[in-house]
Jmol script that loads the backbone (N, CA, C; Angstrom):
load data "model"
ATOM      1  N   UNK A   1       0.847  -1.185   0.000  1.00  0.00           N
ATOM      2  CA  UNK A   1       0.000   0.000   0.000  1.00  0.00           C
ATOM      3  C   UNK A   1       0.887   1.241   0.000  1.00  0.00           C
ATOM      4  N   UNK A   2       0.547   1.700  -0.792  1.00  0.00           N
ATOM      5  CA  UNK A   2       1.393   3.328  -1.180  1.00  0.00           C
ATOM      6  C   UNK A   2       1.045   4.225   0.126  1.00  0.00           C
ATOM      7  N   UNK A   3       1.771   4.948   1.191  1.00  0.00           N
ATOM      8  CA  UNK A   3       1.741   5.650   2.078  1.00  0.00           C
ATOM      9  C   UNK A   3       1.510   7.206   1.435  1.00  0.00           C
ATOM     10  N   UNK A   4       0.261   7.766   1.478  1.00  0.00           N
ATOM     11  CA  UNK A   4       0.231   9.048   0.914  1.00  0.00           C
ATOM     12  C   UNK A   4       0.514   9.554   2.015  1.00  0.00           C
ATOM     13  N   UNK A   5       2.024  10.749   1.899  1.00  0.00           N
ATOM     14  CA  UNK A   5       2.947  11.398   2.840  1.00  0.00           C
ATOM     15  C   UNK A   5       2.088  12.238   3.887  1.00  0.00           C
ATOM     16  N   UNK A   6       0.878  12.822   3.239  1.00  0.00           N
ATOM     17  CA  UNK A   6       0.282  13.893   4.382  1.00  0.00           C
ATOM     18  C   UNK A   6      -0.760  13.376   5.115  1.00  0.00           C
ATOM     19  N   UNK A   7      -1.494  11.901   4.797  1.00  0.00           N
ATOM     20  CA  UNK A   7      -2.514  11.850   5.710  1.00  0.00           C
ATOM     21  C   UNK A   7      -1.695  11.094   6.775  1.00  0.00           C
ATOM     22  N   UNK A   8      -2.439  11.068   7.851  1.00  0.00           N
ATOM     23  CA  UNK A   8      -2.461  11.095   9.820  1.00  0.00           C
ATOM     24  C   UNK A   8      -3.591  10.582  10.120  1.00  0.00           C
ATOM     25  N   UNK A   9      -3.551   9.534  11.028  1.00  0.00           N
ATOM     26  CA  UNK A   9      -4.458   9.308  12.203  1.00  0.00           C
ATOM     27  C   UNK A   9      -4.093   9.676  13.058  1.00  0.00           C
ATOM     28  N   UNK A  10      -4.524  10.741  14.116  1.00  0.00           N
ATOM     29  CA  UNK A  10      -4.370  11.282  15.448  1.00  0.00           C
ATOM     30  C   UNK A  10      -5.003  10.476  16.687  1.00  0.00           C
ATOM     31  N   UNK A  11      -4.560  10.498  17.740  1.00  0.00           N
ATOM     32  CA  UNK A  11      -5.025   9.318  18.832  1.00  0.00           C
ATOM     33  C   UNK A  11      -4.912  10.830  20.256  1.00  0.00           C
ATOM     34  N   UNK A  12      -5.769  11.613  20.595  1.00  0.00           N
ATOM     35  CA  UNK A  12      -4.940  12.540  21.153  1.00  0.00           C
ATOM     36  C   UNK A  12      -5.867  12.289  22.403  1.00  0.00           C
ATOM     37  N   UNK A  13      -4.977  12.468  23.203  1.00  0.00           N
ATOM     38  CA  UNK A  13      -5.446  12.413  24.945  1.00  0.00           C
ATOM     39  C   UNK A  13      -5.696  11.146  25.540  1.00  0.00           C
ATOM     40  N   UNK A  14      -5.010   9.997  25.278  1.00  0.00           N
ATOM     41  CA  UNK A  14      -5.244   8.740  25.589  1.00  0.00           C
ATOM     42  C   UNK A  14      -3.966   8.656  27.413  1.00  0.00           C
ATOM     43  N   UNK A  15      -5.631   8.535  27.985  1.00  0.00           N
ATOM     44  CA  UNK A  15      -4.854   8.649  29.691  1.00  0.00           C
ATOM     45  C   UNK A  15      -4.712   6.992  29.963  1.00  0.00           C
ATOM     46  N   UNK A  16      -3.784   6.701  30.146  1.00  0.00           N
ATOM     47  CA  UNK A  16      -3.083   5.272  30.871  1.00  0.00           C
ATOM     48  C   UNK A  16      -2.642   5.485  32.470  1.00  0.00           C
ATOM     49  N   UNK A  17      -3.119   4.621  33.321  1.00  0.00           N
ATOM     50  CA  UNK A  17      -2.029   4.668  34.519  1.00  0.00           C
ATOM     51  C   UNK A  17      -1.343   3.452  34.425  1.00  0.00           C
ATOM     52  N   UNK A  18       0.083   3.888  35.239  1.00  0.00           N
ATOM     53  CA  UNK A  18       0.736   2.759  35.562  1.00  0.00           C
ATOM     54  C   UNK A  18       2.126   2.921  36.430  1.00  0.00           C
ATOM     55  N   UNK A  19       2.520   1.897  36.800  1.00  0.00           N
ATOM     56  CA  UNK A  19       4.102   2.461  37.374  1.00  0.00           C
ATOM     57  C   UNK A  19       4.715   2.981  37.083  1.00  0.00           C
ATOM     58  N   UNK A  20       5.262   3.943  37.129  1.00  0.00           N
ATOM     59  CA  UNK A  20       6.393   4.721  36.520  1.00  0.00           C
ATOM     60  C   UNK A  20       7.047   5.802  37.650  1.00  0.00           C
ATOM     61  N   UNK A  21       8.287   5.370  36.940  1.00  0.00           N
ATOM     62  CA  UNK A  21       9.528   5.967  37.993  1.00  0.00           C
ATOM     63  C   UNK A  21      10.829   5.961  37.989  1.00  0.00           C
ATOM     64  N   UNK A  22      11.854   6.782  38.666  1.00  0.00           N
ATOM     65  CA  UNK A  22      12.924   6.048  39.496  1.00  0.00           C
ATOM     66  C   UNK A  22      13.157   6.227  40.709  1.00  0.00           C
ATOM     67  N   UNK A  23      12.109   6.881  41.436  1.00  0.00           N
ATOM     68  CA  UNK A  23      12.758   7.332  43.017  1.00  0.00           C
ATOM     69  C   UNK A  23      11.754   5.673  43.757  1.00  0.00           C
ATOM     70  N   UNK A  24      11.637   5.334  44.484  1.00  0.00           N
ATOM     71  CA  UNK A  24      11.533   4.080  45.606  1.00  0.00           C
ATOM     72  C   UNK A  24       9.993   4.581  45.742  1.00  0.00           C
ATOM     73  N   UNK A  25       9.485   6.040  45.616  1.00  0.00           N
ATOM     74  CA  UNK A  25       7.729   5.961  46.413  1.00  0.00           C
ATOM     75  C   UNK A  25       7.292   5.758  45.050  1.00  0.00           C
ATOM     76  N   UNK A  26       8.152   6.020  43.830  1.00  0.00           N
ATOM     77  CA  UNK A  26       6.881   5.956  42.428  1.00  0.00           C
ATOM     78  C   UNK A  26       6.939   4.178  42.307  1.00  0.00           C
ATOM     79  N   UNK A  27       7.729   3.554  42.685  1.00  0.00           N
ATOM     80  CA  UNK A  27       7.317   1.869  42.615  1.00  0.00           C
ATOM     81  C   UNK A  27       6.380   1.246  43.138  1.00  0.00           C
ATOM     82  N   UNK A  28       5.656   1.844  44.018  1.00  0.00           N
ATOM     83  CA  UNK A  28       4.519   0.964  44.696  1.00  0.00           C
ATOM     84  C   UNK A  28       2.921   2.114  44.325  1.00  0.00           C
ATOM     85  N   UNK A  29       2.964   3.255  42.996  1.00  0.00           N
ATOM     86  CA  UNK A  29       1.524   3.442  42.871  1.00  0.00           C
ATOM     87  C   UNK A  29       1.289   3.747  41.310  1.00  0.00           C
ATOM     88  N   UNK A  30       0.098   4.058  41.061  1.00  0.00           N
ATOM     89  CA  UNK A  30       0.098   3.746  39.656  1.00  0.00           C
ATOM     90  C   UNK A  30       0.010   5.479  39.149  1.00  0.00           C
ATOM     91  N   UNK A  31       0.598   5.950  38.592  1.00  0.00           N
ATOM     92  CA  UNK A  31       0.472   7.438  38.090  1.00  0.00           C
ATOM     93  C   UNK A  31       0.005   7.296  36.516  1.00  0.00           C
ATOM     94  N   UNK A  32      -0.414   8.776  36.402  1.00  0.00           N
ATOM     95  CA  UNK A  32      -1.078   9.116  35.010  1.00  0.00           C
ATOM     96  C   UNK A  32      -0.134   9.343  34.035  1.00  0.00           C
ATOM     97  N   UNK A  33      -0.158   8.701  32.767  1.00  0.00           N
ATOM     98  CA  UNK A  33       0.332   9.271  31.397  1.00  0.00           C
ATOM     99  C   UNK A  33      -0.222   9.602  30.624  1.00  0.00           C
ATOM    100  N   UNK A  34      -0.314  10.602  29.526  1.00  0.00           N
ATOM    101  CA  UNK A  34      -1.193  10.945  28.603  1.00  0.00           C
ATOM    102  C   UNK A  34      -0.586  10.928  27.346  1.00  0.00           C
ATOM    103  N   UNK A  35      -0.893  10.139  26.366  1.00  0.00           N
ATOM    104  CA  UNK A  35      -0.330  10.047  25.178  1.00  0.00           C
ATOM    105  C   UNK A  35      -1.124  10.677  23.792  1.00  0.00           C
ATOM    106  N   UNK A  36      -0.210  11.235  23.076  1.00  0.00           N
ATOM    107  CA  UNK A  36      -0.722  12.007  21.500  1.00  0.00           C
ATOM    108  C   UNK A  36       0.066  11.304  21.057  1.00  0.00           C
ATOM    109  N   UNK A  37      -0.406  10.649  19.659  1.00  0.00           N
ATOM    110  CA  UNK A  37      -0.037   9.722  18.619  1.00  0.00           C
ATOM    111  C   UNK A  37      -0.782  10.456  17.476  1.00  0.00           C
ATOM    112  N   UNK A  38       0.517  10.314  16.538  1.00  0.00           N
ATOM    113  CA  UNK A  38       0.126  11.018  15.111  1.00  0.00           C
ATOM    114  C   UNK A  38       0.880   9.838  14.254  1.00  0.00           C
ATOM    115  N   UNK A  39       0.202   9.191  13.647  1.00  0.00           N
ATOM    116  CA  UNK A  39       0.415   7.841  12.471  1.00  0.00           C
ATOM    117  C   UNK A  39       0.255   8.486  11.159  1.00  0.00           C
ATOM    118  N   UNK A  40       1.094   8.108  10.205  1.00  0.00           N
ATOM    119  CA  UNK A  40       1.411   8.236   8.365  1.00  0.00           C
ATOM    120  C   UNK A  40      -0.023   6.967   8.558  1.00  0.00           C
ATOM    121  N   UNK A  41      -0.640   6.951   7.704  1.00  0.00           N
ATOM    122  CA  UNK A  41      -1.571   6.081   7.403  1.00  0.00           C
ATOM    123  C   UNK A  41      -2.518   6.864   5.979  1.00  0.00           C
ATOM    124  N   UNK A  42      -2.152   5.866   4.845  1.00  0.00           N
ATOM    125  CA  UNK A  42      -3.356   6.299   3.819  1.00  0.00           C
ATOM    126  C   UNK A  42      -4.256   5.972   3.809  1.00  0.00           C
ATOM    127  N   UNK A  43      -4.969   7.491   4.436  1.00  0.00           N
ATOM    128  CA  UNK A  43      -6.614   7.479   4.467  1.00  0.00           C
ATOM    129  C   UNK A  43      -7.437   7.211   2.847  1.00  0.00           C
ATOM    130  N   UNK A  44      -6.649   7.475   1.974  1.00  0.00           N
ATOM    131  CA  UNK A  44      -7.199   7.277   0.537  1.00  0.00           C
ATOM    132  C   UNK A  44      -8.334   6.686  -0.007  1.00  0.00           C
ATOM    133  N   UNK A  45      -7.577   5.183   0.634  1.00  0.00           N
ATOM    134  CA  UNK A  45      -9.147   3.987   0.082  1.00  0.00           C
ATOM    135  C   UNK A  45     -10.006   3.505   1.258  1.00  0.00           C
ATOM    136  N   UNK A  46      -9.740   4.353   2.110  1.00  0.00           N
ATOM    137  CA  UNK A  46     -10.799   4.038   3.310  1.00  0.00           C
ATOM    138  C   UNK A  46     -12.094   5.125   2.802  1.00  0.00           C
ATOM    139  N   UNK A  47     -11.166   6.395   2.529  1.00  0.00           N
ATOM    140  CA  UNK A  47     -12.109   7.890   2.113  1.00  0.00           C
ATOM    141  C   UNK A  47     -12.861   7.552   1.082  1.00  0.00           C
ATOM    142  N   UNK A  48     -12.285   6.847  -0.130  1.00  0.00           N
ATOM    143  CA  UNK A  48     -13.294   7.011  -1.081  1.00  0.00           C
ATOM    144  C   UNK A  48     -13.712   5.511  -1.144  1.00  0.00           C
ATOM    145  N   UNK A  49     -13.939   4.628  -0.558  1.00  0.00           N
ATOM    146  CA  UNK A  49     -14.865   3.187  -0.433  1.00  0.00           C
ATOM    147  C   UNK A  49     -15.648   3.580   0.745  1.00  0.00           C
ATOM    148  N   UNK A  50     -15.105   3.658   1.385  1.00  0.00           N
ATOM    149  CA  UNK A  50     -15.959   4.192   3.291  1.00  0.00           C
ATOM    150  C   UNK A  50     -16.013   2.499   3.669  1.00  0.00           C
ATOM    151  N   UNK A  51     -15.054   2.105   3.330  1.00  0.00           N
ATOM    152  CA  UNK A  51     -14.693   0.459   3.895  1.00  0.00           C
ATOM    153  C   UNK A  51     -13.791   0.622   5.017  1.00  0.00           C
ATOM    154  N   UNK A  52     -14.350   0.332   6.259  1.00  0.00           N
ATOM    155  CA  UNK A  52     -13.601   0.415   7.556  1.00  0.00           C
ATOM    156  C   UNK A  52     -12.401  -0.363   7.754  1.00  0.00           C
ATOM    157  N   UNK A  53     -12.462  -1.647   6.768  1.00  0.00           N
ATOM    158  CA  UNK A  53     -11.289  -2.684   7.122  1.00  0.00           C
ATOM    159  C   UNK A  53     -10.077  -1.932   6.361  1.00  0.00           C
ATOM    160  N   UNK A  54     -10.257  -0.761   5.775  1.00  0.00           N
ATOM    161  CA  UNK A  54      -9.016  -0.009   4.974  1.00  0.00           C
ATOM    162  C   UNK A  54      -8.315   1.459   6.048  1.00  0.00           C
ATOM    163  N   UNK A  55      -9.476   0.913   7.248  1.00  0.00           N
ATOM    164  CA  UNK A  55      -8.605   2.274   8.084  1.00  0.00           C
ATOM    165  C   UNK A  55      -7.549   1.531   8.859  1.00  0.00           C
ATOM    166  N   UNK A  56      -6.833   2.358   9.567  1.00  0.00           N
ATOM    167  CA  UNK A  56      -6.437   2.615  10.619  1.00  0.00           C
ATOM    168  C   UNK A  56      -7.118   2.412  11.542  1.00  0.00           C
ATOM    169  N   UNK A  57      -7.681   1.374  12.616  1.00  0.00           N
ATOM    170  CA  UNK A  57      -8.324   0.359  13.263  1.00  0.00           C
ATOM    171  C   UNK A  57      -7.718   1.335  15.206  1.00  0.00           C
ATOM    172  N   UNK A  58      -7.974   2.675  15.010  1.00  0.00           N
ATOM    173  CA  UNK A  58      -7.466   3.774  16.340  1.00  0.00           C
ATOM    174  C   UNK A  58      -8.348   2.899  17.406  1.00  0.00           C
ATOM    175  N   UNK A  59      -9.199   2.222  17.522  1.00  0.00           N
ATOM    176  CA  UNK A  59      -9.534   1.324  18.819  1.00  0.00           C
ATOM    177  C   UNK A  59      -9.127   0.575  19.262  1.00  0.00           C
ATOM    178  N   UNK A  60      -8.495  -0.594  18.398  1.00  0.00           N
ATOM    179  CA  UNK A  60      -7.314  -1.221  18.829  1.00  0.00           C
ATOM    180  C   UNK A  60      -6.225  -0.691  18.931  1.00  0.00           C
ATOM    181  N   UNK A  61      -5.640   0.012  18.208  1.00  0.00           N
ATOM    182  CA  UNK A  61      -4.102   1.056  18.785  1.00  0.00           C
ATOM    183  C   UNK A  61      -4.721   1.194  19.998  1.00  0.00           C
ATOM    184  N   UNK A  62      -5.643   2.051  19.572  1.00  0.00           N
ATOM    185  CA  UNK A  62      -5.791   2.730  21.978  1.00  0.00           C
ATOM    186  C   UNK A  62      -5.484   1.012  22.929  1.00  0.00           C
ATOM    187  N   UNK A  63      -6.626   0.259  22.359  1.00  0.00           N
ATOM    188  CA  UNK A  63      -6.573  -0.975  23.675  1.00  0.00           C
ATOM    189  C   UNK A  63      -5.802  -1.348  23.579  1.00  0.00           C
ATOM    190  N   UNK A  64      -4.370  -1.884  22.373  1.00  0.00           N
ATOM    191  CA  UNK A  64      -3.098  -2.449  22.368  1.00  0.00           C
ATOM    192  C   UNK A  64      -2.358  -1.472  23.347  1.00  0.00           C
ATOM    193  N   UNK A  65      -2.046  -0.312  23.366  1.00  0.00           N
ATOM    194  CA  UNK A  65      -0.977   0.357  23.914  1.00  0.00           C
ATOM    195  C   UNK A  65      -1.535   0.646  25.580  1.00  0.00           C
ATOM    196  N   UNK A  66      -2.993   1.071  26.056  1.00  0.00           N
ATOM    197  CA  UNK A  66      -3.483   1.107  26.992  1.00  0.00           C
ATOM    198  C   UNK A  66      -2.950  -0.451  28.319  1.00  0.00           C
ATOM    199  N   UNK A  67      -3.178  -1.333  26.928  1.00  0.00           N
ATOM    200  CA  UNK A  67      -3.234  -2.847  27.985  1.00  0.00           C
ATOM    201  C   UNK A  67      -1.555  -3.141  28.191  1.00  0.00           C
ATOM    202  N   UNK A  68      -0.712  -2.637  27.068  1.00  0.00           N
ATOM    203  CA  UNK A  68       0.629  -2.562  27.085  1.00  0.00           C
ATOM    204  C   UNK A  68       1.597  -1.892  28.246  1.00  0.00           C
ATOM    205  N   UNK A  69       0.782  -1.047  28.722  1.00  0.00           N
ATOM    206  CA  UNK A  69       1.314   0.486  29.091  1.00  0.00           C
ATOM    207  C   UNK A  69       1.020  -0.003  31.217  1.00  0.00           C
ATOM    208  N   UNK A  70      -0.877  -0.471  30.759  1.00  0.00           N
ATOM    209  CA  UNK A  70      -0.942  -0.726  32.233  1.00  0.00           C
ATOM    210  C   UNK A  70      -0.093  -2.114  32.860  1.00  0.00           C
ATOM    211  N   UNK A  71       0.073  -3.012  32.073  1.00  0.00           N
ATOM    212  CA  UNK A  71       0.430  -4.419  32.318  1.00  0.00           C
ATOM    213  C   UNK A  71       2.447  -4.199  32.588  1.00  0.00           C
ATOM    214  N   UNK A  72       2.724  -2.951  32.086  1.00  0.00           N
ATOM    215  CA  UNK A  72       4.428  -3.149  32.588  1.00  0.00           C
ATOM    216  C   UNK A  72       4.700  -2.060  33.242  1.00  0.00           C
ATOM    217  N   UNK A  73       5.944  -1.852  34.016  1.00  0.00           N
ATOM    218  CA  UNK A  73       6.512  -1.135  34.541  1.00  0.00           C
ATOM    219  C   UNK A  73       7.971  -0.390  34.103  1.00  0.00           C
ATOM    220  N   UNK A  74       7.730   0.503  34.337  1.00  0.00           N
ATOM    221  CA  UNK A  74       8.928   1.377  33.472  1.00  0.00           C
ATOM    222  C   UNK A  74       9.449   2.489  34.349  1.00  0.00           C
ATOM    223  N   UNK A  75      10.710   3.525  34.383  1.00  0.00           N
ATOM    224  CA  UNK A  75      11.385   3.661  35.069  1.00  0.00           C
ATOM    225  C   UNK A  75      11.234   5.247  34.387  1.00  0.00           C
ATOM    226  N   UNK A  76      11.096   5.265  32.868  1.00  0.00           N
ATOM    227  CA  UNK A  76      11.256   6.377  32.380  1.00  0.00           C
ATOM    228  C   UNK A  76      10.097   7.084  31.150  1.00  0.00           C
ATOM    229  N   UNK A  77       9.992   7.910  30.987  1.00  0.00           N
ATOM    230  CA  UNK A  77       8.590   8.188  29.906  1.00  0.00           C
ATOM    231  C   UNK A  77       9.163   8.216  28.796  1.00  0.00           C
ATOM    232  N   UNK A  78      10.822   8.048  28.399  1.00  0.00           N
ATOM    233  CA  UNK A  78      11.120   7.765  27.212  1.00  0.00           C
ATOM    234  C   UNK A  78      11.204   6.544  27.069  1.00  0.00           C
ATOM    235  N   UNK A  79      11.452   5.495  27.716  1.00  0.00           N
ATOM    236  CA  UNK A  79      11.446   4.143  27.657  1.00  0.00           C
ATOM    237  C   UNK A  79       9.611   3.827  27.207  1.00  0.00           C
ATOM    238  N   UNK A  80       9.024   4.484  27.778  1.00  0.00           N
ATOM    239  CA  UNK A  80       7.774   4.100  27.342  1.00  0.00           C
ATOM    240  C   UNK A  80       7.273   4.984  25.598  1.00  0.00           C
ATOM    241  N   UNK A  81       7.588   5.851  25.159  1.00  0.00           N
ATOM    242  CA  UNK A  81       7.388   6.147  23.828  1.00  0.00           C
ATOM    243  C   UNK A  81       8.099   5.408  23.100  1.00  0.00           C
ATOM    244  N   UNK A  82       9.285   4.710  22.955  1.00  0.00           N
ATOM    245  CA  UNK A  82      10.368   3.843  22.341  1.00  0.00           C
ATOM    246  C   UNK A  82       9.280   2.992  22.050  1.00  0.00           C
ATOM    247  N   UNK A  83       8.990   2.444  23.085  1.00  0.00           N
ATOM    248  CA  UNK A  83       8.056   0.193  23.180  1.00  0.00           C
ATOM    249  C   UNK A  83       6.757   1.156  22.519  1.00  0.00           C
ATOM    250  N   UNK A  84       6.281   2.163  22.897  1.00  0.00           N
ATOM    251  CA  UNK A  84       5.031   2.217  21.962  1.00  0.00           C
ATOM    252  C   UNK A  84       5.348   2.141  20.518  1.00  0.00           C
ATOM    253  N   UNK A  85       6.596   3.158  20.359  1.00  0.00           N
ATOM    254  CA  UNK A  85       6.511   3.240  18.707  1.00  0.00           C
ATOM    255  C   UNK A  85       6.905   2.396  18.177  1.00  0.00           C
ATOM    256  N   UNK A  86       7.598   1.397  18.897  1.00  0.00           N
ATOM    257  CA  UNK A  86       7.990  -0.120  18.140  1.00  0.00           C
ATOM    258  C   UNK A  86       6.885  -1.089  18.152  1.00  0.00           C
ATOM    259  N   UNK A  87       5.858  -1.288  19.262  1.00  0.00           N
ATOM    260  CA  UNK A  87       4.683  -1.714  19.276  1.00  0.00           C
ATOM    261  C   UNK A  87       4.090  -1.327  18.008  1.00  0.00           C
ATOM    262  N   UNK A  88       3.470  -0.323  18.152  1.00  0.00           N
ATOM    263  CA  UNK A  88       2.342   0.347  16.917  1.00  0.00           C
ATOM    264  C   UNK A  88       3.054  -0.082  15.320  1.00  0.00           C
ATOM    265  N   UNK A  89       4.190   0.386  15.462  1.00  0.00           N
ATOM    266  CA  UNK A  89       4.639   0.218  14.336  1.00  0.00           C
ATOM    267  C   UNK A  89       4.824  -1.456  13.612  1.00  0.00           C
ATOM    268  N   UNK A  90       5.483  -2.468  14.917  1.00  0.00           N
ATOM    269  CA  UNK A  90       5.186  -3.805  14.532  1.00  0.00           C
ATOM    270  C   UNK A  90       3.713  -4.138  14.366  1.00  0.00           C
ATOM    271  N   UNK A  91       3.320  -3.567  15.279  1.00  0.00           N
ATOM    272  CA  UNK A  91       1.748  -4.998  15.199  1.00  0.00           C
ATOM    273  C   UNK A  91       0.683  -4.021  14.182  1.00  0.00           C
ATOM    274  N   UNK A  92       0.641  -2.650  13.790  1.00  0.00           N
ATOM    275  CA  UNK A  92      -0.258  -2.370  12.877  1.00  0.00           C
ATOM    276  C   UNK A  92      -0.066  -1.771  11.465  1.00  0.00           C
ATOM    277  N   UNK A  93       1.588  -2.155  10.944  1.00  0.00           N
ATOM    278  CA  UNK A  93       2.340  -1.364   9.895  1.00  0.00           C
ATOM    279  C   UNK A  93       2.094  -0.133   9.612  1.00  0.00           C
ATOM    280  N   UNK A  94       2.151   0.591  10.843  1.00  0.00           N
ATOM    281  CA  UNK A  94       2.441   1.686  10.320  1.00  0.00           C
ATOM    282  C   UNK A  94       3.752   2.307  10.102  1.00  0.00           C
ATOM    283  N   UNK A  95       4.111   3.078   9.172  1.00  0.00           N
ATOM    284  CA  UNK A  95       5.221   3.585   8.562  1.00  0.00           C
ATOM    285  C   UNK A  95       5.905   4.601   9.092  1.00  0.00           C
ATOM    286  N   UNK A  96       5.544   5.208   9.972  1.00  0.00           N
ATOM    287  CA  UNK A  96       6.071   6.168  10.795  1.00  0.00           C
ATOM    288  C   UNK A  96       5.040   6.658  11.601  1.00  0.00           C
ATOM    289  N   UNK A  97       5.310   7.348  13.060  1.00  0.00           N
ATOM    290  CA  UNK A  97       4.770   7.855  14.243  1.00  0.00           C
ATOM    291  C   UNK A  97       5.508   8.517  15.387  1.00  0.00           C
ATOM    292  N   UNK A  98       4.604  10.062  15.421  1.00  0.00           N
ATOM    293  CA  UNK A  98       5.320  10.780  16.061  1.00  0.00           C
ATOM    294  C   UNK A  98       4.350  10.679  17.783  1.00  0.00           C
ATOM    295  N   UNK A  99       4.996  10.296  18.425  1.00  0.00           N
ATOM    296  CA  UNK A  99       4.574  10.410  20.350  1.00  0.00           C
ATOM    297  C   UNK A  99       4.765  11.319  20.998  1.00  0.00           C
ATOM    298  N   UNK A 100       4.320  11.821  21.445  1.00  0.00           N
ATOM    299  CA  UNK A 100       4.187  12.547  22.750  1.00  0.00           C
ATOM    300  C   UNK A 100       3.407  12.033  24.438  1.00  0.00           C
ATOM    301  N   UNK A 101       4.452  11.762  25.072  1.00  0.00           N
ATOM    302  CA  UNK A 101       4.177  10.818  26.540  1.00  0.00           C
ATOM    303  C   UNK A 101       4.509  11.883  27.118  1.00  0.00           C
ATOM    304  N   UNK A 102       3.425  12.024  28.050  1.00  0.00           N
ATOM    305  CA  UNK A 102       3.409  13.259  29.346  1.00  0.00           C
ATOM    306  C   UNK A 102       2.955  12.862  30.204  1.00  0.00           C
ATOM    307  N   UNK A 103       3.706  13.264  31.578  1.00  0.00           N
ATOM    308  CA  UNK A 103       3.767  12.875  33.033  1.00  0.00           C
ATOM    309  C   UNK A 103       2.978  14.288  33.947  1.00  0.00           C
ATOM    310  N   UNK A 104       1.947  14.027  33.402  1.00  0.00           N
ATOM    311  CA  UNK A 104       1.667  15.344  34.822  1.00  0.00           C
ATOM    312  C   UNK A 104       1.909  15.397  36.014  1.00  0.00           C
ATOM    313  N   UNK A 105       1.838  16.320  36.748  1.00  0.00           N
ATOM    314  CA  UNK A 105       2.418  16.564  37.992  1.00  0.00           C
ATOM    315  C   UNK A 105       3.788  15.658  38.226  1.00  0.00           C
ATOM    316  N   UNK A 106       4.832  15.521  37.572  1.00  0.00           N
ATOM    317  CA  UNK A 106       5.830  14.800  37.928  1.00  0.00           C
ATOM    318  C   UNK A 106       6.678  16.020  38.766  1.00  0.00           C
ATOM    319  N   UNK A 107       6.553  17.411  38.227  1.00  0.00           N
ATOM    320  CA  UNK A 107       7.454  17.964  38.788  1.00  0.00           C
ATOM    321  C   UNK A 107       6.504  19.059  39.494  1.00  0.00           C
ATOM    322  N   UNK A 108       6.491  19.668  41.014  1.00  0.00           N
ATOM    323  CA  UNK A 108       5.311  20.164  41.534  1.00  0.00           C
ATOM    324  C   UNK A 108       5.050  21.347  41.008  1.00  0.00           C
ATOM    325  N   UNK A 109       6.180  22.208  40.379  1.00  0.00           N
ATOM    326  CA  UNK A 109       6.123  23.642  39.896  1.00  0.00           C
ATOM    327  C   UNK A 109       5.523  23.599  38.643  1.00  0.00           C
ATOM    328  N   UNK A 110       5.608  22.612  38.074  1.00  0.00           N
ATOM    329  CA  UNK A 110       4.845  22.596  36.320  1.00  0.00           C
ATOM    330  C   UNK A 110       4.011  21.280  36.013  1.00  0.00           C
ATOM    331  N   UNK A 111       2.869  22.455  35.303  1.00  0.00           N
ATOM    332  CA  UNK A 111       2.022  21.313  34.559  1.00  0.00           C
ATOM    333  C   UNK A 111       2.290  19.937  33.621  1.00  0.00           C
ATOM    334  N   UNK A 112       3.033  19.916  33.657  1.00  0.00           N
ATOM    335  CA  UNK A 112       3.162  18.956  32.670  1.00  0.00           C
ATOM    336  C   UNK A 112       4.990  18.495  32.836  1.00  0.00           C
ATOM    337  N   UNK A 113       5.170  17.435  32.194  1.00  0.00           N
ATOM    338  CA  UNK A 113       6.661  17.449  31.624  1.00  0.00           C
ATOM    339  C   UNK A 113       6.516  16.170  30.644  1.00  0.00           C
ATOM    340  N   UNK A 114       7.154  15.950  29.268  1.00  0.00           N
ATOM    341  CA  UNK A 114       7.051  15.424  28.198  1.00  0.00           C
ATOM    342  C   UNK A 114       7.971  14.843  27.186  1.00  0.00           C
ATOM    343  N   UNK A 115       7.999  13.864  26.960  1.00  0.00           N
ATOM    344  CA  UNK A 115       9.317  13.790  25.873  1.00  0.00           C
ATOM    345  C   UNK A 115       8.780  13.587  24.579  1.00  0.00           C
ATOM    346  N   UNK A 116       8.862  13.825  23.280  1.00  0.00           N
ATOM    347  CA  UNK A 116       7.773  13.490  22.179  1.00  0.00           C
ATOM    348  C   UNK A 116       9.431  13.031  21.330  1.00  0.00           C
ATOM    349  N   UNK A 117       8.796  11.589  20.726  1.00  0.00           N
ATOM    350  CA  UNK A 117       9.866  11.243  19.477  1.00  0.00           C
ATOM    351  C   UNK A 117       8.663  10.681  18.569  1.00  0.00           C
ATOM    352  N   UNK A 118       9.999  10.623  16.939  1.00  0.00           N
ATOM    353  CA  UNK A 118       9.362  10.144  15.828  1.00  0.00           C
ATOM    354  C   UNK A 118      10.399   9.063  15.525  1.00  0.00           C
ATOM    355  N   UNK A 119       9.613   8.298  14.960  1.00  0.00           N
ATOM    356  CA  UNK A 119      10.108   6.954  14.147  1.00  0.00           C
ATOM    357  C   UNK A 119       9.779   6.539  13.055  1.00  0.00           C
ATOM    358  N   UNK A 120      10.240   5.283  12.513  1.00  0.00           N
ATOM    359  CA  UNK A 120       9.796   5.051  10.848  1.00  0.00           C
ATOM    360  C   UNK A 120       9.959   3.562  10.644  1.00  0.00           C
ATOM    361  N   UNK A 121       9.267   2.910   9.965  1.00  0.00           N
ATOM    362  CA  UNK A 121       9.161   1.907  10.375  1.00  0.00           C
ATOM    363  C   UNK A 121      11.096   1.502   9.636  1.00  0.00           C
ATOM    364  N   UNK A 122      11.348   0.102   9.641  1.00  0.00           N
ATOM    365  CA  UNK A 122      12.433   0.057   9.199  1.00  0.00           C
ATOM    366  C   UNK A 122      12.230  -0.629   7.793  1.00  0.00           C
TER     367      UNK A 122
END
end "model"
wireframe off; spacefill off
backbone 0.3
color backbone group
């Protein structure tokens, strides 16, 4: 399938809890992550058939990475955008995806803190 360069599936505001940390009190509770996912995906022959089995299937991405995300433990919020974008990218071919994983309240003075990477498939 030919990847037309500008279309995107967006996945935006997908809240997961789970372990995450490195200090000794974040190992024993489950904190919030919020993930934005932007996928290369040609919308083309989904748009002009309106045949669903030609999309981008964003309900399973959410429950794959949701059940992924709650079921392990991780130390860092870049360690967790890495396994997503290698996830998404193995199990639903997509060709590239840009993440954004954010830790609210990690730091007490600011809203937010975030690491966002892109990848491609290989």
């Amino acid at each position: 399938m030919n990847i037309n360069s500008n279309d995107r599936v967006l996945i935006e505001g997908l809240t997961v809890f789970t372990t995450i940390g490195v200090y000794d009190w974040e190992k024993n509770l489950k904190q919030k992550l919020i993930l934005d996912l932007e996928m290369a995906w040609n919308n083309q022959p989904a748009g002009k058939s309106d045949d669903v089995s030609l999309c981008l299937d964003y309900f399973l991405v959410s429950k794959s990475i949701t059940s992924f995300i709650e079921n392990h433990q991780f130390e860092l919020i870049e360690t967790v955008a890495e396994q997503v974008a290698e996830r998404v990218i193995n199990e639903f071919s997509v060709k590239w995806i840009n993440i954004k994983v954010s830790k609210p309240g990690a730091i007490a003075n600011a809203s937010n803190v975030a690491v966002v990477i892109q990848r491609s498939a290989k």
